[in-house]
N, C-alpha and C positions, 0 to 999 in steps of 0.2 A: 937895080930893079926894085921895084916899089915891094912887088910881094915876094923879095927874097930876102933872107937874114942869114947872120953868120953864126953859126954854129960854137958857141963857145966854146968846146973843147978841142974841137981840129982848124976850126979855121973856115972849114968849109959855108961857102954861101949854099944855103938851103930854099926851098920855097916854100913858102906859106901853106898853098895847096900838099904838100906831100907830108908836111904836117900833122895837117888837119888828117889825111889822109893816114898816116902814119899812127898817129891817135885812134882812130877810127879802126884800124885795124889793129893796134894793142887793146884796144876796150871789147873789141870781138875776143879780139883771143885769149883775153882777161877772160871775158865772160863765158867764153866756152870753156875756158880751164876751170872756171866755177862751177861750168855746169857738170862738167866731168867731176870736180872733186863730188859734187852735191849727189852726182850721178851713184860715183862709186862708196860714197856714204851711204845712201841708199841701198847699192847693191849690198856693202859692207854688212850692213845694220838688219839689210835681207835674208844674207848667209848667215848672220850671227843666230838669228831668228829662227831659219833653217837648222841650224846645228843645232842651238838648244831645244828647236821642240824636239828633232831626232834625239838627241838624248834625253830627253824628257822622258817620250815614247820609250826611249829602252828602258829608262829608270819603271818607269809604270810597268814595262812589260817584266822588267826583271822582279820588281815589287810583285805584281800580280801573278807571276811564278810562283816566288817563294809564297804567297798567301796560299795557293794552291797546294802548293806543296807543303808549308805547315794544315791545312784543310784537312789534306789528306793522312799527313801523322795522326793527326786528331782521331780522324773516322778510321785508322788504322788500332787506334790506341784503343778507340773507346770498344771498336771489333775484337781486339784481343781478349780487352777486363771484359768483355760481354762472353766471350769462349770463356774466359778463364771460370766467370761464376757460373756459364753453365757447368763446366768439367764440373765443379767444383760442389753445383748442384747435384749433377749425377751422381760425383762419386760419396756425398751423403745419403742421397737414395739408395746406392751400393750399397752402402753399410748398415743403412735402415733396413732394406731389403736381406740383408743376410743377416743380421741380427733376429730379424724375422722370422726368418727360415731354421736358426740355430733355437730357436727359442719354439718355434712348434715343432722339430725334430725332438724338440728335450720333452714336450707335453707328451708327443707321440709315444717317445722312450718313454716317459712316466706311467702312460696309461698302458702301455705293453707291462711294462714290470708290474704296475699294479694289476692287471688283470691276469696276472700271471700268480702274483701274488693270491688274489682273491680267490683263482682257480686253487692255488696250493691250499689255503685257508679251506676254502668247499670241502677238498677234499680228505683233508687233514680230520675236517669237522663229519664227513661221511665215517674216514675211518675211528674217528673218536666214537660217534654212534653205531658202529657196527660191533666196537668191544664193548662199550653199554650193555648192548642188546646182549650179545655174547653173555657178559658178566650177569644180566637179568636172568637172561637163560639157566644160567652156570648157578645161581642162586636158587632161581626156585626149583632148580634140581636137587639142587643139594636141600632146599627146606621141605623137601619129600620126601629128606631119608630121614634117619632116628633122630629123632628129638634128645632123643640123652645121647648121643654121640654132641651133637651142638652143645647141648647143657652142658657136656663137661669140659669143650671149646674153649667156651664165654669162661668157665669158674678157671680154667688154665690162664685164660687173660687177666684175668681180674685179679688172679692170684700173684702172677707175674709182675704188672703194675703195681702193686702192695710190697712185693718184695724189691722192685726196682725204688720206689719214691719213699720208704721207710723201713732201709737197711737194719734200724736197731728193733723192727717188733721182731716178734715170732709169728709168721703168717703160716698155718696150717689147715691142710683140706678134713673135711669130715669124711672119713670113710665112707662108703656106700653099704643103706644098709642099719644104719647109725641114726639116729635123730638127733640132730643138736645144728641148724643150718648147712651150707654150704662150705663155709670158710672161718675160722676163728682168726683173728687179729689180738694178740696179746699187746698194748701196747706199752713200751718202759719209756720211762723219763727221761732225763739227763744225768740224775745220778746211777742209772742202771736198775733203781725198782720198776716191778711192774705198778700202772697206773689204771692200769682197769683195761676189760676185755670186750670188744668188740662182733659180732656174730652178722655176717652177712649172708642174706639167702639171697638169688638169680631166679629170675624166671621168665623164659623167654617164649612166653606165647599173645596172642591178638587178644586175648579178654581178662578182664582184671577178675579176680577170685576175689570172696572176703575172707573163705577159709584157711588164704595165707598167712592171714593178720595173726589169727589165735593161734595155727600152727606155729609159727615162727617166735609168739610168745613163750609157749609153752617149752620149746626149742632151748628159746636162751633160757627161760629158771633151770633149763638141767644141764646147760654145761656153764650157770652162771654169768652170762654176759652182762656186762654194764649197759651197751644199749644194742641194739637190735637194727637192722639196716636191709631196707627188702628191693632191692634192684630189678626195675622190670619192665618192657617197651610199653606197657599201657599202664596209665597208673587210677586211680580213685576221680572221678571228675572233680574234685575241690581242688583235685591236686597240681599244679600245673606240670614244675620239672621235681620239684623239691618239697618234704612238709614232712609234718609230725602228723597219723594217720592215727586213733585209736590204740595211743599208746606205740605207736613204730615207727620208725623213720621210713621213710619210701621216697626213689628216685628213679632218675632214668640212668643210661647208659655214659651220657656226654656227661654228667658231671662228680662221677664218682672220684677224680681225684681231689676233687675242690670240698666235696662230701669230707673223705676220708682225713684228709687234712685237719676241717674244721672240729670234726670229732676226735679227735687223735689230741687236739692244742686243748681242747676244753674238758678231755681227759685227764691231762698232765696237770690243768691249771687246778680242779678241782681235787685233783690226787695231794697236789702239794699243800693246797688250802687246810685239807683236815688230817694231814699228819701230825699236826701238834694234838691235836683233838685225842680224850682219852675215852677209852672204848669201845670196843670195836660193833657192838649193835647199833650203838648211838650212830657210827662213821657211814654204815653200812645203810641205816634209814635215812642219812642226811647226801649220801651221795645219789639214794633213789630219789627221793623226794628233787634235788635239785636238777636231775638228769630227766626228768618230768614235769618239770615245770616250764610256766613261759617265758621266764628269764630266759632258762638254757636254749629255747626254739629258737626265742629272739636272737641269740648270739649267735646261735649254728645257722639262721638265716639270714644273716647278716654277713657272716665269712662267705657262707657259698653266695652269695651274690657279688659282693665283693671278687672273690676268686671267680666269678661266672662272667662278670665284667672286665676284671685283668685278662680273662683268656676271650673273650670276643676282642678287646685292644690288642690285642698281641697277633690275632687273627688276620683282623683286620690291618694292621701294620704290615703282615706276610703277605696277604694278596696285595698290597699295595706298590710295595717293593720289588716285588715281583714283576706288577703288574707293569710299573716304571721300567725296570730291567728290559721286560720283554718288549716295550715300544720303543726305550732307543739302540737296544740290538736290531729294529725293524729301520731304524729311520736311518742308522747308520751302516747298516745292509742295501737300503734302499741307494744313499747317498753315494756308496762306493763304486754301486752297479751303474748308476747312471752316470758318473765321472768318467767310468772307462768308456762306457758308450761313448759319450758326447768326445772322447778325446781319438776315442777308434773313427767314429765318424767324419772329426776334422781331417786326422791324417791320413785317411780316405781321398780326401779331397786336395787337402796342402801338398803331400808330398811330402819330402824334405825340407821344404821350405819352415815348416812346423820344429820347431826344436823338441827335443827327444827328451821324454820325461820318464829317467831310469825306470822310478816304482810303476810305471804301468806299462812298461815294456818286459818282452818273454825273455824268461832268462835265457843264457847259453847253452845250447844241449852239452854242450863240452863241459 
């Protein structure tokens, strides 16, 4: 047959038609198997596409967790350092605030002790004025009794002083009764001669006399005095504390030993001066003449000023020192009282928690 062939590998006669037909359905089934391979490419390439977005999505989702969740660390962290500096704030207001409080507890305490103080002070200064008064009292009672009972007071002091600050004169009183002053003053030198005599009168009333001057003259030519010295709370208006009056020395009360001194050196220096001198009228006009003159004022005013100025410095150095004394015995009176306080106060408050400070704790009754 025209459209049959043999089959080269078996032998077999074939036909044309089955072939064709046989082609025909290999090229199908070719191509269906292409279209399945293309097919399940597609699906392949579908799933593949499928799985990675699915993990994609997880990744973003997992990503976008942990963002969340570092987010939240974040607004966690930044919430805590935000607590921490408030705590942190408060508890410096804490401190301000009780420093505060420790600090007008301590003015409080200061102005308690000082008005405590001030109260003591008031009343320290009432009772200083009530013995004033007292002592004002107690004086003009006593300047209402006898005038010569005082007068011989003052010459016991006076006499006393002379005998205290120049152990080697002879200080003796005038009898009562007697005319020749109050008080004689022998004074001796250093080699134990006498160097000339001294005659001190007192007189303690509110108005100056001039009839003391000539009495008191007349006084010393009879028991011989070299100079003459008239002690008394009111003096001559030329005179201030100190001065040569009409031939006599006159002063007050405050500076007789600065006086006695300066007469006493200028005694001894003049006594030694005209020992060699031969004569004794000649000695005796040259030691008046010089004990009267303005050399000798000048020098005996010059000592007691001198001596009037070393004892206002010495005075003044005493209220000084004193005065110093008295303010830091006050400030460290002050100082001490308010440490206990302020530490009574804390452990008031602390408790135990406050450590224990031996020296301001109560000793053991035991």
């Amino acid at each position: 047959m025209a459209n049959e062939i043999k089959c080269p590998k078996c032998g077999t006669e074939i036909s044309v038609d089955d072939i064709y037909v046989q082609k025909i359905i290999n090229l199908k089934v070719q191509k269906s198997l292409d279209d399945q391979k293309a097919q399940l490419s597609i699906d392949l390439k579908n799933d593949l596409e499928k799985e990675q977005s699915v993990k994609t999505k997880e990744l973003e989702n997992k990503l976008l967790i942990e963002k969340n969740k570092r987010e939240e660390a974040e607004k966690n962290e930044l919430k805590l350092r935000q607590e921490k500096e408030k705590i942190d704030e408060e508890k410096k207001n804490w401190d301000l605030e009780k420093a505060r409080q420790l600090e007008n507890e301590k003015e409080l305490i200061t102005k308690k002790v000082d008005e405590e103080n001030r109260f003591k002070l008031l009343e320290k200064d009432k009772k200083i004025e009530d013995m004033q008064k007292s002592l004002e009292e107690a004086r003009r009672k006593g300047s209402q009794g006898s005038m010569q009972t005082q007068g011989e007071v003052l010459e016991l002091s006076i006499e006393e002083m002379l005998k205290s600050n120049f152990p080697l004169d002879k200080i003796e009183p005038v009898p009562k009764g007697i005319n020749g002053a109050d008080i004689i003053q022998i004074v001796y030198g250093p080699t134990g001669q006498p160097a000339g005599k001294i005659a001190w009168e007192t007189k303690r009333t509110k108005n100056w006399t001039e009839e003391w001057v000539q009495k008191l003259k007349d006084d010393s030519r009879t028991i011989h005095a070299d100079i003459a010295i008239l002690i008394s709370e009111t003096l001559p208006k030329e005179i201030e504390n100190f001065g040569l009056y009409k031939g006599v020395w006159v002063c007050n009360y405050s500076i007789i030993p600065g006086v006695a001194a300066a007469m006493r050196s200028q005694l001894i220096n003049v006594s030694s001066a005209i020992t060699a001198e031969t004569g004794k009228d000649e000695k005796m006009e040259a030691i008046y003449s010089y004990l009267t003159s303005n050399a000798f004022s000048q020098k005996i005013q010059a000592l007691v000023e001198t001596f009037e100025m070393m004892k206002q410095d010495l005075d003044k150095e005493k209220r000084g020192i004193q005065k110093l004394w008295a303010t830091r015995e006050a400030q460290i009176t002050r100082l001490a009282t308010n440490t206990i306080d302020m530490y009574g106060g804390i452990k008031g408050r602390a408790g135990a928690a406050l450590p224990t400070i031996e020296i301001l704790e109560l000793e053991n009754p035991e």
